[in-house]
N, C-alpha and C positions, 0 to 999 in steps of 0.2 A: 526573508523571515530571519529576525537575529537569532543566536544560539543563545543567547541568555532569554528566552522566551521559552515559555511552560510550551506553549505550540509546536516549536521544533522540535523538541524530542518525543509528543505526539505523534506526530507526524509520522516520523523516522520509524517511532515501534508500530503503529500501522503498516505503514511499507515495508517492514521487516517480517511483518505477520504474511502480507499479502504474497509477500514475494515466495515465502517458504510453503505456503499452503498451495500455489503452482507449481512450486519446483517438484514435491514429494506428489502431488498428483499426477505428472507429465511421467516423472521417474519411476511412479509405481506401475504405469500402463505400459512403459517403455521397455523395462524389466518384467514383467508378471503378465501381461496383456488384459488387466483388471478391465472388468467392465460392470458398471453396478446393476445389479437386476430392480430395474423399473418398470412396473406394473403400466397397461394399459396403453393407452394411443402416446407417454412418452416415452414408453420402452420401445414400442414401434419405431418412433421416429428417431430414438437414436441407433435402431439397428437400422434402418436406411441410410443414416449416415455415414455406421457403418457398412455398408454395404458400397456407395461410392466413396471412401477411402476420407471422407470429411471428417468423421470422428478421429481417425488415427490423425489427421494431418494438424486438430486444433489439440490434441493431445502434445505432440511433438513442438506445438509452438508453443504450448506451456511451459516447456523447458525453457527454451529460450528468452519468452518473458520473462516469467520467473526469475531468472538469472539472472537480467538485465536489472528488476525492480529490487531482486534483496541484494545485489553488489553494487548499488546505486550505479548504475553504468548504463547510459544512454536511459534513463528510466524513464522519464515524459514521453521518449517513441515506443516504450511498453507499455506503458499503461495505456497509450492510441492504439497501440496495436491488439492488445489483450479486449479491449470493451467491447465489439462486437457479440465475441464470446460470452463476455458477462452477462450482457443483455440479454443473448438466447438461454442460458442457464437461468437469471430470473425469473424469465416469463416462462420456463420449463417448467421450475420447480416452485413457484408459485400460484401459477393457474391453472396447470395442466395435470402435474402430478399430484401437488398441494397435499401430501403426507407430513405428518405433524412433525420431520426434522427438515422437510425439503421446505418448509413455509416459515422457518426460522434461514437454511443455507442463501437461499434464493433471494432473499430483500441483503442480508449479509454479504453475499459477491457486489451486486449492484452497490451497497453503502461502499465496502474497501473501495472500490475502483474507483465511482463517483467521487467523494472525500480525496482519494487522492490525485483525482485529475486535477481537479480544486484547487487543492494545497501548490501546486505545479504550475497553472495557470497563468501564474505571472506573465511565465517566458513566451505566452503567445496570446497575448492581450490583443493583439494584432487582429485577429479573427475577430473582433465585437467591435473595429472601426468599422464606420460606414464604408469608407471611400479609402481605399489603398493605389500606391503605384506599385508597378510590376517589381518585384526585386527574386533572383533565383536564389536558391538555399543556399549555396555557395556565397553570399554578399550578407549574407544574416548579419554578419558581424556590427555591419554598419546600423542595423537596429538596436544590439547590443551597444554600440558606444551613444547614441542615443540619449539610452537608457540612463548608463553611465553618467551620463555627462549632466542631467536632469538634478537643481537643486535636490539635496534630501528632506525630507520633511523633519521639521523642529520638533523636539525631541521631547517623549510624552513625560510628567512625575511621575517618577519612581511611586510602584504601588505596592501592598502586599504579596499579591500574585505573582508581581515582575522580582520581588526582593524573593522568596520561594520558587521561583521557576521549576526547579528541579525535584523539588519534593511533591509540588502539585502536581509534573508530567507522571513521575511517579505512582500516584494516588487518581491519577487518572489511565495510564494502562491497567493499572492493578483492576479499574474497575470496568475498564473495558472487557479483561480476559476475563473476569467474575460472566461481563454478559454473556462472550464467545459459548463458557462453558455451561451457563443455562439454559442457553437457548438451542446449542446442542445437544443436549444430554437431556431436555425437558425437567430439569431437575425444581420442584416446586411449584411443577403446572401441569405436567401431564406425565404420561407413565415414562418413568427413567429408562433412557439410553445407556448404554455401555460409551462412556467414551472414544473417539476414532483414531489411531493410530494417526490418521489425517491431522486433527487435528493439534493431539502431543508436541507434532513434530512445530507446527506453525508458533506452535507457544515456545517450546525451547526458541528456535530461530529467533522470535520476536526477542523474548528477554537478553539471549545471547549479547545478538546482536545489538540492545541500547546499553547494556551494561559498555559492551565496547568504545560506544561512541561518547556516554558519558566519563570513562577512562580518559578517553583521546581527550576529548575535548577540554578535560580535568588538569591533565598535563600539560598541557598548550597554555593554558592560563597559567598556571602555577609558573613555565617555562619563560612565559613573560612578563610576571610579575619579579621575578628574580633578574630577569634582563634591565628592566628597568632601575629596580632598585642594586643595581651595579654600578650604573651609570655615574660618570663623576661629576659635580654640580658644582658649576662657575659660576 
């Protein structure tokens, strides 16, 4: 995915949302021993969970994901590892509990995570071959040069979208977080929620963190623009 693409920095504040909105939940339970009171056969089942240490144990792997997905670090084996989880929180809070913010969180775990396995995908294209030979993880590499080594594809006109990159990612988190916080808050559909401390935190992280990467990635350009036009011309 190029960095001059409205999509990457999509992407990137997605993952940044996702990855914060794990961290402060693994960390609020981890600290505080929060556990939310859910009515009915899903409050049941997540106190059985608790009760064999399942709940505590996918709490503390929140952290971990988490960490993994907002400091981009090892993030594809997070987001594998995190989806199991996701799935069971979907189908929790969509069909079981299906409370008018659990039927907004529930489709919204399942979108972050799916979206960004996605987005990820590239690097294990391998899985949708018919016919593989054996190669141990350790030897990846040589799929990697592959890869590499594969003519690039010829290169699309310059469009409106691709000339604005950065102001469309922009004007698209903007309206992503606009969704986050309606479909949390029920704000213009159904009786308003207090916003979650949960979810404050995911939004600062997210924005935080593109503003960052728009910086980096701002300087790095600027850094090789000036390298270039240093250069002496023979």
């Amino acid at each position: 995915m190029s960095k001059q693409s409205a999509w990457y920095y999509i992407v990137h504040w997605l993952r940044l949302y996702f990855g914060a909105h794990l961290l402060f939940s693994g960390i609020r339970y981890a600290l505080t021993g929060y556990v939310p009171e859910i009515p009915g056969p899903g409050g049941e089942w997540v106190q059985a969970n608790a009760n064999i240490y399942l709940y505590q144990a996918i709490k503390y792997l929140e952290i971990v994901t988490g960490a993994m997905i907002f400091f981009n670090r090892f993030t594809l084996l997070g987001l594998i590892l995190e989806f199991p989880a996701t799935v069971n929180i979907f189908w929790l809070n969509t069909f079981i509990v299906a409370m008018p913010r659990q039927l907004f969180t529930g489709p919204q775990e399942l979108f972050m995570n799916g979206v960004l396995l996605l987005a990820y995908s590239g690097w294990m294209a391998a899985v949708c071959k018919p016919r593989l030979e054996p190669m141990w993880l350790w030897m990846g590499d040589r799929a990697a040069r592959v890869l590499a080594s594969a003519a690039p594809p010829a290169a699309a006109p310059a469009t409106v979208w691709q000339g604005n990159y950065r102001l469309v990612a922009l004007v698209a988190c903007a309206a992503l977080t606009a969704a986050a916080y309606i479909g949390s808050t029920g704000l213009f559909y159904t009786t308003f929620r207090p916003i979650r401390n949960y979810d404050l935190v995911a939004f600062a992280g997210s924005w935080a963190g593109l503003a960052w990467i728009m910086l980096r990635d701002g300087g790095k350009r600027a850094a090789a623009a000036a390298g270039a036009a240093s250069r002496p011309v023979y």
